[in-house]
C-alpha positions in Angstrom: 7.4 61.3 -54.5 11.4 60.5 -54.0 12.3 57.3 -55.1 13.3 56.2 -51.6 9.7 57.3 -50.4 8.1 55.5 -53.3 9.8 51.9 -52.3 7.7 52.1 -49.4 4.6 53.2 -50.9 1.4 51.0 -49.9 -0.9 51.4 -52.9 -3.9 49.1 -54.0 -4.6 47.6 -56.9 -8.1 48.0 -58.7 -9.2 45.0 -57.5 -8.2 45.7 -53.5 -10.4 48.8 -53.9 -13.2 47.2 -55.4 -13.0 44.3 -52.1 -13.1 46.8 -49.7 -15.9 48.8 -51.2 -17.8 45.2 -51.0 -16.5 44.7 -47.4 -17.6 48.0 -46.4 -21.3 47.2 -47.8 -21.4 43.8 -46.5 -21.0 45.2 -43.1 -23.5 47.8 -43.8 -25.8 44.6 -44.6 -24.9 43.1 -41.5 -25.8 45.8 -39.2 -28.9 46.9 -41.2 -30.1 43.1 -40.7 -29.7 44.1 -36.9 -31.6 47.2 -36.8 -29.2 49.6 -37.4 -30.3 52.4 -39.4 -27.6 53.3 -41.6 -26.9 57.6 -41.6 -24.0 58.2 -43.3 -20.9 56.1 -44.9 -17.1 57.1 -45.6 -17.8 60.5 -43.6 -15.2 63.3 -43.3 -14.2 65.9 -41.7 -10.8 67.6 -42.9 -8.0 67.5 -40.1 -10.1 65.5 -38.1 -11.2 61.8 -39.4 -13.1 60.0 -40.8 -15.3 57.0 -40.1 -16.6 54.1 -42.2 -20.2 53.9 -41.2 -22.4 55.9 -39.0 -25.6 54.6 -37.7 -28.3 54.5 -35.1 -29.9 51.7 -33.3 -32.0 51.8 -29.8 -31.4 55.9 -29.0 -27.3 54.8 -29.3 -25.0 56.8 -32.3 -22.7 54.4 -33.6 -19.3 54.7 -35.7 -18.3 51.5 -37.2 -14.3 51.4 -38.6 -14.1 48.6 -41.2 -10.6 47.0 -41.4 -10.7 44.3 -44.3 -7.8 42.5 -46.4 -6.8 39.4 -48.5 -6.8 36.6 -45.8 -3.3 35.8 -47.5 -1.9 39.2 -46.0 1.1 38.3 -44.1 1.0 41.8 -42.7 -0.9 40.8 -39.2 -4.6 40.1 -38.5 -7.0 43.3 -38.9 -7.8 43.8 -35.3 -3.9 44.9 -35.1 -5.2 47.9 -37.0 -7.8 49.5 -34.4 -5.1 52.0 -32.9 -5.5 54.0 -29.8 -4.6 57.0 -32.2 -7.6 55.3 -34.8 -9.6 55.1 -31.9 -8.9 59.2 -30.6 -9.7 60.3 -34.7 -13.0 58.3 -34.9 -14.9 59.6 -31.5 -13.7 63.5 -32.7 -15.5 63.0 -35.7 -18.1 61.3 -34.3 -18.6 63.6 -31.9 -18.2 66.4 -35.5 -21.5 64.7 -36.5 -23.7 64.7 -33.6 -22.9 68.3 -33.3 -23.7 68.8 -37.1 -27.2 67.3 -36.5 -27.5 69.0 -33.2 -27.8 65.8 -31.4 -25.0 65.9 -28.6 -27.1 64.2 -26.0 -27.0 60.9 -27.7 -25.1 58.6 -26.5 -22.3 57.3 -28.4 -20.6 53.8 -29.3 -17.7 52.7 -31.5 -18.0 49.1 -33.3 -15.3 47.4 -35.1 -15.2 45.3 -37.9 -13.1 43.0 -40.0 -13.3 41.4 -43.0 -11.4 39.0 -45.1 -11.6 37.9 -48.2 -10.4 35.0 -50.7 -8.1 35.6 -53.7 -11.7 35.6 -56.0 -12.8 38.7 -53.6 -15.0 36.3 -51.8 -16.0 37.1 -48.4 -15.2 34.8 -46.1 -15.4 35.9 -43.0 -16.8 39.2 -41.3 -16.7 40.0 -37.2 -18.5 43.1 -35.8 -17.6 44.1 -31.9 -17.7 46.5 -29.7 -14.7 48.6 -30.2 -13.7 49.3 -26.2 -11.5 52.6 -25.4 -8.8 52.6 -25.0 
């Protein structure tokens, strides 16, 4: 990488990686302790997407996107993150899945979650809601 390119390189360190692995299981937690039956995390489809959490609850397929940071990130809130073009990558890969398992006539939803957490990787706050289309 250029050395122009690299001054705006967003990387994370260890211990950002390790918080969101732990945000993406809390929510897991959350939505098992809801019924949800969890069916796949982190999958991907190359050129496609990829999506955070799949699950089923009630007959209803559901891709959850998990958008968590330090709650000292001056970079905007996380909801600011659930893009229209987000949003367009998640339901073709949802819809990659439901295919894969021969289950097309399912209907679909997309949930959204956030997560912050403290400077000691403390979870302080989680939301989970329906992600509307755009």
């Amino acid at each position: 990488m250029g050395e122009a390119l690299r001054r705006f390189a967003f990387t994370y360190n260890k211990n950002d990686l390790e918080a969101f692995i732990k945000a993406e299981r809390f929510v897991s937690s959350k939505l098992k302790a809801s019924g949800h039956v969890i069916l796949a995390h982190n999958y991907f489809v190359h050129n496609v997407g990829e999506i955070d959490i799949i699950t089923f609850k009630e007959g209803v397929l559901y891709a959850t996107e998990v958008k968590a940071r330090n709650i000292n990130d001056r970079f905007g809130g996380n909801k600011a993150q659930f893009t229209h073009e987000k949003q367009a990558k998640v339901i073709k890969t949802l819809n990659h899945f439901a295919s894969y398992q021969n289950q097309n006539d399912i209907p679909q939803q997309l949930l959204a979650a956030t997560v912050d957490w403290n400077d000691e990787q403390e979870i302080v706050n989680c939301e989970i809601f329906n992600w509307d289309l755009y």
